[in-house]
C-alpha positions as CSV (number, residue, x, y, z in Angstrom):
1,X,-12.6,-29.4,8.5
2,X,-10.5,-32.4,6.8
3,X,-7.3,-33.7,8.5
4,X,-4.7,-31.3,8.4
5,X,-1.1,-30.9,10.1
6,X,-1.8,-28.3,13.1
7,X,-0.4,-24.8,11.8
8,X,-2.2,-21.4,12.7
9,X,-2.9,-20.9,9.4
10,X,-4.9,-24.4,8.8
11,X,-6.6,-23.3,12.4
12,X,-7.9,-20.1,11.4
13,X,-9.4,-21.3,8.0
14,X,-10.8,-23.9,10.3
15,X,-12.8,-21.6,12.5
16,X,-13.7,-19.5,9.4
17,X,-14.8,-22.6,7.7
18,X,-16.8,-24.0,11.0
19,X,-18.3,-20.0,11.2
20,X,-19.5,-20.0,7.9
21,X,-20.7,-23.6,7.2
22,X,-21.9,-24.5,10.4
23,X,-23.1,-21.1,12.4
24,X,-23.6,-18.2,10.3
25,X,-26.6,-20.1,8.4
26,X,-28.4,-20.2,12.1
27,X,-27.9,-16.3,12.8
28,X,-31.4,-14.6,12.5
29,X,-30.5,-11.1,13.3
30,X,-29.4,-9.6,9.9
31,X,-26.8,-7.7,11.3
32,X,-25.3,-10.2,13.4
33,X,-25.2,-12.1,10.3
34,X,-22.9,-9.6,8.2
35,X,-21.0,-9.3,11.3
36,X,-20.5,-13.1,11.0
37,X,-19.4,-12.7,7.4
38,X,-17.0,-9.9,8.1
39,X,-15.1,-12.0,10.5
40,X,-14.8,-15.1,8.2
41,X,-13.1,-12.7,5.4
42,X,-10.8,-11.2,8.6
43,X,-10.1,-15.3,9.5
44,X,-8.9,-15.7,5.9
45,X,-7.1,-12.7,5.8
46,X,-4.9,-13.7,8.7
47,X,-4.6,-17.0,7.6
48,X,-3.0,-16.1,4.4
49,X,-0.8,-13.4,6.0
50,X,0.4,-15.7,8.5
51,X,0.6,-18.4,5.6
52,X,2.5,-15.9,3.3
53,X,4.6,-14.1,6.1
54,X,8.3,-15.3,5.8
55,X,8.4,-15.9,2.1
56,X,6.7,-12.3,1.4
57,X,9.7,-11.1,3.6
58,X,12.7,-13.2,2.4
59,X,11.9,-12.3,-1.1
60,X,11.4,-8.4,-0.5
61,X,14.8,-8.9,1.5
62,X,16.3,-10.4,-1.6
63,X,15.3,-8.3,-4.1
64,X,16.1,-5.0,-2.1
65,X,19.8,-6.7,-1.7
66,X,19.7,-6.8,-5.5
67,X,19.3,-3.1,-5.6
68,X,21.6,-2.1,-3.5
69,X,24.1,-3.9,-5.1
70,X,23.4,-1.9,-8.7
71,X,23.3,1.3,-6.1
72,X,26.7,0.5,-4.6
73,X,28.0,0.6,-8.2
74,X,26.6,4.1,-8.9
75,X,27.4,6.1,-6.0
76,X,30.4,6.9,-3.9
77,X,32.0,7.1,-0.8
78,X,31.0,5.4,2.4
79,X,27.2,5.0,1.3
80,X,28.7,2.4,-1.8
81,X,30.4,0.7,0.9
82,X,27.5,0.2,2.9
83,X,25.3,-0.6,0.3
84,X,27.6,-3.4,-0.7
85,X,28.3,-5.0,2.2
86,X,24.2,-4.7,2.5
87,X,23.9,-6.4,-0.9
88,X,26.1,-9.7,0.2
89,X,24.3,-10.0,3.8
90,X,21.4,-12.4,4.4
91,X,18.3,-12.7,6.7
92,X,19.8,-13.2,9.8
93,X,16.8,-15.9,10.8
94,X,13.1,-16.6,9.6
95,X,11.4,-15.6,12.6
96,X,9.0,-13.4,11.0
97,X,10.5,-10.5,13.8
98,X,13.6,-11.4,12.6
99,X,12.9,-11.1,9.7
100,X,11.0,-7.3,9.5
101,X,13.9,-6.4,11.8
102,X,16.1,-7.2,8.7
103,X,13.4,-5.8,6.2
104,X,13.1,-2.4,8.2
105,X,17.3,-1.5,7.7
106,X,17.5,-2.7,4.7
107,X,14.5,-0.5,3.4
108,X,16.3,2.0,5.5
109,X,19.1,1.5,3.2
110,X,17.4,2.1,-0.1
111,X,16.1,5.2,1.0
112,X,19.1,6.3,1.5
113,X,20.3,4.5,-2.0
114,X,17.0,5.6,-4.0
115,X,18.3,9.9,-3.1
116,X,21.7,9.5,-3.9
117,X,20.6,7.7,-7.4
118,X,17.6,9.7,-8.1
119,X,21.1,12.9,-7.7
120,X,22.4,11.2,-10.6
121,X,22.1,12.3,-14.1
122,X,23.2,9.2,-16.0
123,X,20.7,7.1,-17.6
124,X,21.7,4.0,-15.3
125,X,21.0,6.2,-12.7
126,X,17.9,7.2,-14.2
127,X,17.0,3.2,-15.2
128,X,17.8,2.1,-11.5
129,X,15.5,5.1,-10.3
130,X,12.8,3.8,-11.9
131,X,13.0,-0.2,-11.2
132,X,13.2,1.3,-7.3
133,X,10.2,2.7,-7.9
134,X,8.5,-0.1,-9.7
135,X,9.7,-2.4,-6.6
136,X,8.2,-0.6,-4.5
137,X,5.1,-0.5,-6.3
138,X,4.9,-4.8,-6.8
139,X,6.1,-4.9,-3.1
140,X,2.9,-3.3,-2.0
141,X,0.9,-5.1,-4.3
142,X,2.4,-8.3,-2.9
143,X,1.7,-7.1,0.8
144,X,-2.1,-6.6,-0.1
145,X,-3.9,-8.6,2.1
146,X,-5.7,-11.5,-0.1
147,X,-8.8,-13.7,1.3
């Protein structure tokens, strides 16, 4: 383990780096062993998530805000109304509850925005349906845990 500022992150690739350099070489049993090596992958994992946690989630914020600003154009009513004050709010904090808190009604949001676009017949509409979809697709490809 080198020098590094104390973070969770640095601490659990610490102890994954201490399990698998310094005690998973001494484990006999063979199934202890894969056990060993399961739990240094799930010590990365967490690592990077906690690592990755507040920038995954102000980005997703942002680019849903983006979206529901090209929604509020599109449809009517109350819904545009709420869809653009949506699209000029920001994260109200970066603690990482804060910050799915914010996440959650905003996705809330573009459910909401995604039906009434998806009603529309125009091909903005029709344009605007499909980069929802594609966000949502990148968005779970970015929330992928990654070792």
């Amino acid at each position: 383990m080198t020098s590094q500022i104390l973070s969770i992150d640095n601490a659990l690739h610490g102890v994954a780096d201490l399990l698998r350099d310094r005690i998973s070489p001494e484990i006999g049993d063979p199934f202890a062993g894969q056990m060993a090596r399961l739990s240094i992958l799930l010590l990365r994992i967490a690592a990077n998530g906690v690592d990755d946690a507040a920038e995954l989630r102000v980005q997703e914020n942002a680019a849903i805000r983006t979206i529901l600003g090209e929604a509020a154009a599109l449809v009517g009513g109350a819904l545009a109304g709420r869809l653009q004050t949506a699209a000029g709010s920001a994260d109200p904090g970066l603690k990482i509850s804060v910050l799915d808190g914010e996440n959650h009604r905003l996705r809330c949001l573009l459910v909401e925005a995604h039906a009434a676009v998806a009603a529309l017949a125009s091909p903005v509409a029709q344009a605007l349906d499909q980069s929802i979809w594609r966000f949502l697709e990148e968005t779970e490809g970015t929330r992928a845990p990654r070792d």
